[in-house]
N, C-alpha and C positions, 0 to 999 in steps of 0.2 A: 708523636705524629698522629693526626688525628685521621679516624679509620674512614673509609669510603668505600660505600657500597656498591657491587657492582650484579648488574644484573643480566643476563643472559638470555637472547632472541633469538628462536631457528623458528626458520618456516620452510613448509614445501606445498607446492603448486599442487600435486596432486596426490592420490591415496596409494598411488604406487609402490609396493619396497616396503613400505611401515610396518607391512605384520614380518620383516626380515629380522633375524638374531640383533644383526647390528644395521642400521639403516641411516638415511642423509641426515636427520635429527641428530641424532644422536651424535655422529660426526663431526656436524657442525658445533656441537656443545660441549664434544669434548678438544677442540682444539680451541674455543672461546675460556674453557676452563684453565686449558696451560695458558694462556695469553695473559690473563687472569693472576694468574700465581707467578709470572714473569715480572708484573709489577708490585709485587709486595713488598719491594721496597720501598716505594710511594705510599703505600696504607693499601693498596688496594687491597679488598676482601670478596669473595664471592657468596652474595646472597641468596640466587632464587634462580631457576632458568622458567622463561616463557614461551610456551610453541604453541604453532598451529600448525596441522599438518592436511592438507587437501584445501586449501584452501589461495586463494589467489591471491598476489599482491597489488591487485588494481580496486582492491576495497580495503575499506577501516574496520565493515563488518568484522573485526575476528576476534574471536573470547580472549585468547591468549593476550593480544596488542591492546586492547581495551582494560585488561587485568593490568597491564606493564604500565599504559598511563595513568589509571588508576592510583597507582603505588607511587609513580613519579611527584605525582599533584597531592599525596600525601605526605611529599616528605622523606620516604623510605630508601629511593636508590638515587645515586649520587651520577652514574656510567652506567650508559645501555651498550653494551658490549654484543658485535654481530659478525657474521663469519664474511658476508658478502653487504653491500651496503642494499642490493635491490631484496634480498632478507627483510627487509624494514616493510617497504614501499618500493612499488615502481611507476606510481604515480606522482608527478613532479609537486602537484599542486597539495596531494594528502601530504606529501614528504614536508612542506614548507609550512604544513599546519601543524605536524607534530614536533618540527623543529623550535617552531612560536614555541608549544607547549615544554617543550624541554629546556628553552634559554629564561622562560619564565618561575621556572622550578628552578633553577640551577642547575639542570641535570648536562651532560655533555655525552659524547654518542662515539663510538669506534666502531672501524670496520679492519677485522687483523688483517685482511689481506689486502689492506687498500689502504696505506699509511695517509695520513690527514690526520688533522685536529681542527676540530669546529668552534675553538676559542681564535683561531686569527682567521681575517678575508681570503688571505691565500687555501686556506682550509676547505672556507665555505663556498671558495668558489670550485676547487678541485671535487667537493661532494654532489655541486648540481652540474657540472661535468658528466660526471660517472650514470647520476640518476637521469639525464638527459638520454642519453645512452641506453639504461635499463628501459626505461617510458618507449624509445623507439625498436627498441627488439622486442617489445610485449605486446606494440601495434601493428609492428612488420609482422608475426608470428597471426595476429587474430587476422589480420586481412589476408596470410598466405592459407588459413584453414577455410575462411570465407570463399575466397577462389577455387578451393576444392572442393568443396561440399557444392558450389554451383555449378561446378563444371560437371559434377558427380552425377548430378540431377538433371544436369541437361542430356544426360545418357542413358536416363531413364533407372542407375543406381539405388538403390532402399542406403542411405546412408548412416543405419544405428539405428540404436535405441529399442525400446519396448514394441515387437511388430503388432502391427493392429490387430483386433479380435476380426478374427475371419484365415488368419494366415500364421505359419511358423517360420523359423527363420534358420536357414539351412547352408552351410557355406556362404553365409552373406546375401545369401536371396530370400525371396519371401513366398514360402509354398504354400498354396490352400491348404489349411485343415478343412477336410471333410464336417466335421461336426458342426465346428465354428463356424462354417460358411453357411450351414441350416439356421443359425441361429441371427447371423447379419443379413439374410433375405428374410427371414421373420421380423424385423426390425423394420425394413426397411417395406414391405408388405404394408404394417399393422401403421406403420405414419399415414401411407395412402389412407387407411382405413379412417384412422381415426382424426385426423388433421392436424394434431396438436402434439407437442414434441413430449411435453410434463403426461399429458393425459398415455403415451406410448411409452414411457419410463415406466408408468405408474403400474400401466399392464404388463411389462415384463416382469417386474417384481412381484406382482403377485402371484403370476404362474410361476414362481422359483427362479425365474434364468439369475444370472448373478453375471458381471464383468469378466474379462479374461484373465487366468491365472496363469501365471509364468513362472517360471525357477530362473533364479540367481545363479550367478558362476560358482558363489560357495555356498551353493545348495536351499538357501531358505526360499520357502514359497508363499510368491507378491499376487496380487489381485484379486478375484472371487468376491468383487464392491457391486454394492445394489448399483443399478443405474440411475444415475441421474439427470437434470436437466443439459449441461452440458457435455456429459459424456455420449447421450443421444444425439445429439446435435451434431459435435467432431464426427460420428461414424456418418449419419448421412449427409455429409456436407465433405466426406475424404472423396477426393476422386481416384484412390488406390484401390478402391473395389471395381473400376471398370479397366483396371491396368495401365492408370498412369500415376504420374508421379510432381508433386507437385512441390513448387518453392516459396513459401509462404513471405520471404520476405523480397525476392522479387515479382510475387503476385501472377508466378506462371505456370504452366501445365505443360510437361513433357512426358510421352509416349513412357511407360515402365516395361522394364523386361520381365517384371508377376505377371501371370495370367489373370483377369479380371473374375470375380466371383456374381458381381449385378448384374444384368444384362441392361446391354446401355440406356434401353425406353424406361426403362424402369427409373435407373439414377435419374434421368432427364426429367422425369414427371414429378419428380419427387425433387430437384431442386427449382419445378415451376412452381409448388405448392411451398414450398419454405420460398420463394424468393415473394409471392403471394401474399402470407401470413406477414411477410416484415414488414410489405406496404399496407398494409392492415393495421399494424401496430402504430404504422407512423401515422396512419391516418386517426387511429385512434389519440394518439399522445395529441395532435393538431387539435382533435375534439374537446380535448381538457382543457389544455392551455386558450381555450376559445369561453370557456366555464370560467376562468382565474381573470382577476380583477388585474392583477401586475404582471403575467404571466411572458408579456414582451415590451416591460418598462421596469421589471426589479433591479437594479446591479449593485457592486461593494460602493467603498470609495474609490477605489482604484478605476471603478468602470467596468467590471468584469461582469457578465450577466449571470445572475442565477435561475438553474435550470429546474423544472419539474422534475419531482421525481413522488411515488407512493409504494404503499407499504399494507399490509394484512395484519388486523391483528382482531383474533375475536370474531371472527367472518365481517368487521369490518372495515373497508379501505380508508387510510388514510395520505391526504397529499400535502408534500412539503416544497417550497422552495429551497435549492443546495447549492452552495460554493464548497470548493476546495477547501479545504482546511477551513471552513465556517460550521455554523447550528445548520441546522435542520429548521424551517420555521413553519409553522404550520399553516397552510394556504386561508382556510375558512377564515381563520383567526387574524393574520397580518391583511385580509384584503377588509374584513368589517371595521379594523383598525384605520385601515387607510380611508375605506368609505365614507363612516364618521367623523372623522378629522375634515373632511370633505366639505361634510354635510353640515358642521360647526364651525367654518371657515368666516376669516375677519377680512375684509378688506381692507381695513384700515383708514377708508375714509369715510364714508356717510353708514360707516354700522353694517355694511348689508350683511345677511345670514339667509341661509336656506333653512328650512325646517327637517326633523328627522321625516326619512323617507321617501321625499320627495327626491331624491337622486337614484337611479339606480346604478345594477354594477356597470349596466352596456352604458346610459349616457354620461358616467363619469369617465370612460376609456377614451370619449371622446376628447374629452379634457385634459386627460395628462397627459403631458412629455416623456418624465421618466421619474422614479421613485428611488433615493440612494439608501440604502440600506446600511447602517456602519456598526459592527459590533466590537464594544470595549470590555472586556469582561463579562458580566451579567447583564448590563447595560444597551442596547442598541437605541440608535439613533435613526431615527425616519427623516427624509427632507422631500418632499414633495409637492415636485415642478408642474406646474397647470400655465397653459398658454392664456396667460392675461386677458384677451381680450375678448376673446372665445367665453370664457370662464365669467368675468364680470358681466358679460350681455347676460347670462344665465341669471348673475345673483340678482341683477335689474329685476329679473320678473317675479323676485321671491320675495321682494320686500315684507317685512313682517313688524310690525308697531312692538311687541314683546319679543322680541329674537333671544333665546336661548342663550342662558350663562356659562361661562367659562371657554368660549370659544374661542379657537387657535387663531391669533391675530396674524395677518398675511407680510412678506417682507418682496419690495418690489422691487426686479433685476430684470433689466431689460423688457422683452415682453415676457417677461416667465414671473407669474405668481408663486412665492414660493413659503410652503407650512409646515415646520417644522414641530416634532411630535418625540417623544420618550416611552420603551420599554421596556419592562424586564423579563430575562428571561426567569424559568423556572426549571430544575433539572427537573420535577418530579410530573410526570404524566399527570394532565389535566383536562379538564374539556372547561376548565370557565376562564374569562378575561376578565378583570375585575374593571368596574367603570374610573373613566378620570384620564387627562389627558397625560399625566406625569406618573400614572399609579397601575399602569398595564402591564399584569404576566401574562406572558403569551410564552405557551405552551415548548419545549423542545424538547424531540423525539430524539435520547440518542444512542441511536443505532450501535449498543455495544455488546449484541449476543458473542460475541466474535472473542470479545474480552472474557467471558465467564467461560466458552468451552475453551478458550486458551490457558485460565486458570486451572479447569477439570482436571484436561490433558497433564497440566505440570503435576499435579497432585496427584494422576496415575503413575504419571515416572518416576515419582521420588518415591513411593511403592515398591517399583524396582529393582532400586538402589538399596532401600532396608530391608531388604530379603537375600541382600549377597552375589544376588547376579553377575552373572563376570560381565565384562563390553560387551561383547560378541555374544552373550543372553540376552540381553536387553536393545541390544540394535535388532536381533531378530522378532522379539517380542513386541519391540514397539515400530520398526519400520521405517524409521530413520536412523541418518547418519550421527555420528559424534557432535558434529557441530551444532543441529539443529535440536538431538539432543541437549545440549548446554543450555541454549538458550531457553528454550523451554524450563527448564530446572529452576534455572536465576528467577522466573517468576512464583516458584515458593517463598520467597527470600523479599519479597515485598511489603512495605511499610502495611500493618494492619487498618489503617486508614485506609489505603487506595485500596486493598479487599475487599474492605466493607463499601465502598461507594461502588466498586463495579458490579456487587454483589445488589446493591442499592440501586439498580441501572442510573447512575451517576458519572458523567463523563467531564470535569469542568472543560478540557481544553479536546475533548471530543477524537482523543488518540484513537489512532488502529492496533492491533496484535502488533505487528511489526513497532511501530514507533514506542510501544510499552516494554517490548523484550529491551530493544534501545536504550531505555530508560533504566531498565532491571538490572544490566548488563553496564553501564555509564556510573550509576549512582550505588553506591552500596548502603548508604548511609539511609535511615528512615525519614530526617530531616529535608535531605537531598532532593531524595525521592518524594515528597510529598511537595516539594517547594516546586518540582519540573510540572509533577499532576496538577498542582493548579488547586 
């Protein structure tokens, strides 16, 4: 009889119970292991057990479940064996993707306390049954804490969590610390003074203040972080320091039962001057995009616009156009690209051309429609739309007897002249374009500091780990949880290739930290992993 593997999945919702002798894991793993050894007369065998523990079943994020698919799509387990079927997933739609994944490996799934079998319909229908079920008790359960927590707040309640710097937390209330509240009227003082939020960070840190420090239930001590730009911003922009209480996700302000620590002219001045600064900023961004050639005509193929965005480097600014999951392109360089193409433009019937220079950025804006932007790998594709008529009066008056070689011949659609153009991108930081309508690097900035202190970080942890530390060393040494620790880790375990190109600021397919852990955690294989990098 040929053997089959079977593998074992506990999970629990929350961190609750775990540090117990004997706890819900464990539990669950051990009545999945008699279940196990019940069927050995069939071959079954027990392989491996997989868990997560504080962690939700309304994601995939989880090291445990990702290791188990892992193994499945290798080949290794034949039966995922679980104590409760919403153990897996209580998401109807994750459940029906890892079910694909399981019927495509051959793998087949049990729940002991829920007889079914997901080799006939009767099975499969009794499983999305159950998990219909589990998906509305995990909804019912988030909209019944939702309703409390507003209601909580509409009564002026401090509902959890870390209390702000200014206050301690006392029976569930939020009492002034004397100290700390010197320290959030000097914050809140020195913005008036100073007007700017970075420039009021920058001055607390260098008189010493530091963030607020708290103690944990089992004892380690969190906070005591320089200030930053955001952390300045949440303290003057809390309305908890003038005693009330607020619900950020129905956008309202009720009465708190804290005593207020700002006196209210003060808060009120100080959100006329940030509400101020933002209309300043907008007015500012208005002033760039007023400097940018494409700046309210760039978008994908989809139609989707790309928005301004810059950057610091070297004391100097750089500005890019950004899509979502697109490059970075560099404004200078895609709009001289687009101006030349412009300015080298064909009609296609009597020759006309402009000469260089002769157009600038403001009378070409007059001309275009919109500019599509489509990037295919290294490759992007320019197609740029000019109102025909408009556009040809223009080239009427440029007539030139020797007009300029190699220019972009026009294709005619409706009233829209339209010139198509070819780039490439270039991972490595540049400041030149090389000439030629088909032979253009144009420069991408990609933004992956994020990836190299993600790698640091991993590389202090595994530090950690070869010096012996127990868990509960190294969660206090490093300050986070088990899980986030994990993830973190899996990015030592990375193809030396993707190292060296993040180390190389090399991004091909332009990932974040998150989507890289995803990857590190998905792919084990160096093959794998270099084939998702791109």
């Amino acid at each position: 009889m040929p053997k089959i593997n079977c593998a074992i999945y506990t999970r629990k919702s929350t961190e609750h119970g775990l540090d117990m002798e004997f706890n819900s894991l464990q539990n669950q793993e051990e009545a999945c292991r008699a279940y196990i050894l019940s069927q050995a007369f069939n071959g079954w065998e027990y392989t491996k057990t997989y868990s997560d523990g504080g962690i939700s079943g309304g994601t995939m994020e989880r090291p445990g479940l990702q290791a188990l698919l892992n193994d499945i799509r290798a080949g290794h387990i034949q039966v995922v064996v679980v104590y409760k079927v919403d153990r897996l997933s209580r998401s109807i739609i994750d459940f029906h993707k890892m079910m694909q994944e399981f019927d495509k490996y051959g793998c087949n799934f049990v729940s002991i306390t829920q007889s079914f079998d997901t080799s006939n319909s009767m099975g499969k229908l009794t499983l999305n049954m159950l998990l219909s079920f589990a998906q509305f008790e995990r909804e019912v359960s988030a909209e019944r804490v939702r309703d409390k927590i507003a209601a909580s707040k509409a009564k002026g309640l401090w509902m959890g969590g870390t209390p702000p710097l200014g206050y301690d937390l006392k029976d569930k209330q939020l009492i002034p610390n004397p100290q700390e509240t010197e320290l959030v009227n000097l914050i809140f003082s020195k913005y008036l003074e100073l007007g700017n939020i970075q420039a009021t960070a920058d001055w607390m840190n260098q008189q010493g203040y530091r963030s607020k420090c708290w103690q944990t239930a089992s004892g380690d001590k969190r906070g005591g972080h320089l200030f930053r730009h955001g952390s300045i911003q949440r303290i003057l922009g809390n309305p908890v320091y003038i005693g009330k209480i607020a619900h950020l996700a129905l956008k309202k302000v009720y009465p708190g039962t804290q005593k207020g620590i700002i006196p209210q002219e003060v808060f009120e001045n100080v959100q006329a001057k940030l509400g101020a600064n933002k209309n300043g900023l907008r007015e500012h961004r208005r002033n760039i995009r007023a400097d940018t050639l494409l700046g309210d005509v760039l978008v994908d193929e989809r139609g989707r616009a790309y928005k301004l965005s810059s950057g610091r480097q070297g004391g100097k600014v750089f500005k890019y156009y950004v899509i979502r999951n697109g490059a970075h392109l560099s404004v200078g360089q895609l709009d001289d690209l687009v101006l030349r193409t412009i300015q080298n433009a064909d009609d296609g019937d009597i020759c006309l051309r402009t000469t260089a220079l002769e157009l600038s950025k403001n009378e070409a804006k007059t001309y275009l429609e919109r500019v599509v932007c489509q990037k295919i790998g290294k490759e992007c594709y320019v197609a740029i739309y000019l109102k025909k008529q408009a556009f040809e009066a223009f080239l009427e008056k440029h007539i030139t007897e020797n007009p300029p070689s190699g220019g972009v011949r026009a294709q005619i659609k409706g009233d829209s002249m339209i010139l198509k153009d070819t780039f490439y991108i270039d991972n490595v930081t540049s400041t030149r374009l090389q000439n030629g309508t088909a032979n253009n690097i144009l420069t991408v900035r990609q933004l992956n500091e994020s990836l190299v202190r993600g790698l640091s970080r991993a590389w202090q942890l595994k530090k950690l780990i070869e010096k012996g530390q127990t868990t509960r060393e190294w969660e206090k040494a490093s300050g986070m949880n088990k899980r986030t620790f994990a993830r973190y880790l899996n990015l030592c375990y990375l193809s030396p290739k993707i190292v060296a190109d993040i180390l190389e600021y090399k991004n091909p397919r332009n990932m974040s930290l998150k989507e890289l852990m995803n990857l590190a955690e998905g792919e084990t294989g160096f093959s794998g992993q270099e084939k998702a990098w791109g």
